[in-house]
C-alpha positions in Angstrom: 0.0 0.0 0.0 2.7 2.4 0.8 4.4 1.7 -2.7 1.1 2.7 -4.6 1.2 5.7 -2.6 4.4 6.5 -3.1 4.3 6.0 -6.9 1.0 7.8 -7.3 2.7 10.9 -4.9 5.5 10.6 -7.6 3.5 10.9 -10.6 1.1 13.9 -9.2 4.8 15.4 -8.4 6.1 15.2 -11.7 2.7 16.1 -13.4 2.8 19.4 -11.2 6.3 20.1 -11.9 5.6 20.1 -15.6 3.0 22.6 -15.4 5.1 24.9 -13.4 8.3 25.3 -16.1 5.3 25.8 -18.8 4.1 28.3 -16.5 7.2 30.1 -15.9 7.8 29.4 -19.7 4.5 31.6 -20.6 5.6 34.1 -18.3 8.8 34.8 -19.6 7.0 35.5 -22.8 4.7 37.3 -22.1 7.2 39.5 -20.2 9.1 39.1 -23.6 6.4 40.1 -25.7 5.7 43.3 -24.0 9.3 44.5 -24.1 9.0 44.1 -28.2 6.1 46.2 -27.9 7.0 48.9 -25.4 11.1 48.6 -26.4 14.6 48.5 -24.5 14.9 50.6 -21.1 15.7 54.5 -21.8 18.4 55.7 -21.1 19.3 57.5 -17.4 20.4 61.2 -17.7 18.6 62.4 -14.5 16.5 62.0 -11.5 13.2 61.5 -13.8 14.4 59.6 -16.6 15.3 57.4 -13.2 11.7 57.7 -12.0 10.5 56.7 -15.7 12.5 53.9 -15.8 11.0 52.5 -12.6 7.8 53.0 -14.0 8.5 51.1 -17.4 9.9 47.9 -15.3 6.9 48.0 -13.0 4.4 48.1 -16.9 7.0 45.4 -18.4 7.1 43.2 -15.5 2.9 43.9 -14.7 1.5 43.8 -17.7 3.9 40.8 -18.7 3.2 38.8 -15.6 -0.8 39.5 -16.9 -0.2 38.2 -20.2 2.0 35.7 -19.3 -0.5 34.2 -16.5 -3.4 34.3 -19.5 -1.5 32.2 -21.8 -0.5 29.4 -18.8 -4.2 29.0 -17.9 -5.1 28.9 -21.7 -2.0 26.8 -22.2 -2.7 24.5 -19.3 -6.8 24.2 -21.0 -5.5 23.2 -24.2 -3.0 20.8 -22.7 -5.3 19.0 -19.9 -8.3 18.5 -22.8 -6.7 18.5 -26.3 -3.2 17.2 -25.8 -3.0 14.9 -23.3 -6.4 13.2 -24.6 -4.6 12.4 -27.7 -1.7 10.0 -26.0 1.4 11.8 -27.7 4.6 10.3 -26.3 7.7 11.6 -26.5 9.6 14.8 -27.9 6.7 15.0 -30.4 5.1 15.7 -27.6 7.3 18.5 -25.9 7.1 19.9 -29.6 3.9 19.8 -30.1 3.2 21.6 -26.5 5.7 23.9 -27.7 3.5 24.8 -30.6 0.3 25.1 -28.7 2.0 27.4 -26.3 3.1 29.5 -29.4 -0.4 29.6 -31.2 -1.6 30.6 -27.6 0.6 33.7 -27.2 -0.1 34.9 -30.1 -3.6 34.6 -30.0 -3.7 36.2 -26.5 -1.1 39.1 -28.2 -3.5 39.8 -31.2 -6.4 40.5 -28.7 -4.2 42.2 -26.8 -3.0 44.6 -29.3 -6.5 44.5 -30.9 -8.2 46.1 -27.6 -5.2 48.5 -26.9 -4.8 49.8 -30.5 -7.9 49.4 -32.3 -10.8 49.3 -29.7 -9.1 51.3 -27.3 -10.2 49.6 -24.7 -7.1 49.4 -22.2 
């Protein structure tokens, strides 16, 4: 009995583990993604191009951590109902995640610049 615990407690383990580098996967682009859009860090002349530059970390990191955490629960969706119903094995199958993951972000980033652009919404 303790063995099928054990092995159960190992799978769940590694099941949550793989969901937390996709996670911090989706958050580094979605970080990534908003510094294409709003560009590299000014440069620091004086005391409020300083203050600006705080202010454009705390928008990069903020609105990228937003973005980020959209595409992992969208990501995670896809993966829990689409992919893992379909018993890939394998690389194919880090590939093919890695493709969904993709499609994802730039679904989420063509809303995104959609409502901010064109809409005007945020």
């Amino acid at each position: 009995m303790n063995k099928e615990n054990n092995m159960k407690r190992r799978k769940w383990s590694k099941i949550i583990w793989v969901y937390a580098w996709w996670t911090m996967f989706a958050l580094l682009w979605g970080i990534g993604y908003m510094y294409l859009v709003l560009g590299p860090l000014p440069e620091t002349k004086n005391l409020w191009d300083f203050l600006f530059g705080k202010i454009y970390l705390f928008g990069l990191l903020r609105i990228g951590l937003i973005i980020g955490g959209i595409v992992a629960i969208l990501f995670m969706l896809v993966d829990v109902f689409l992919i893992n119903k379909r018993q890939i094995f394998g690389m194919h199958k880090v590939r093919v995640r890695m493709l969904a993951l993709l499609i994802i972000l730039v679904f989420v980033t063509t809303i995104h610049y959609l409502l901010e652009k064109t809409i005007d919404l945020i």
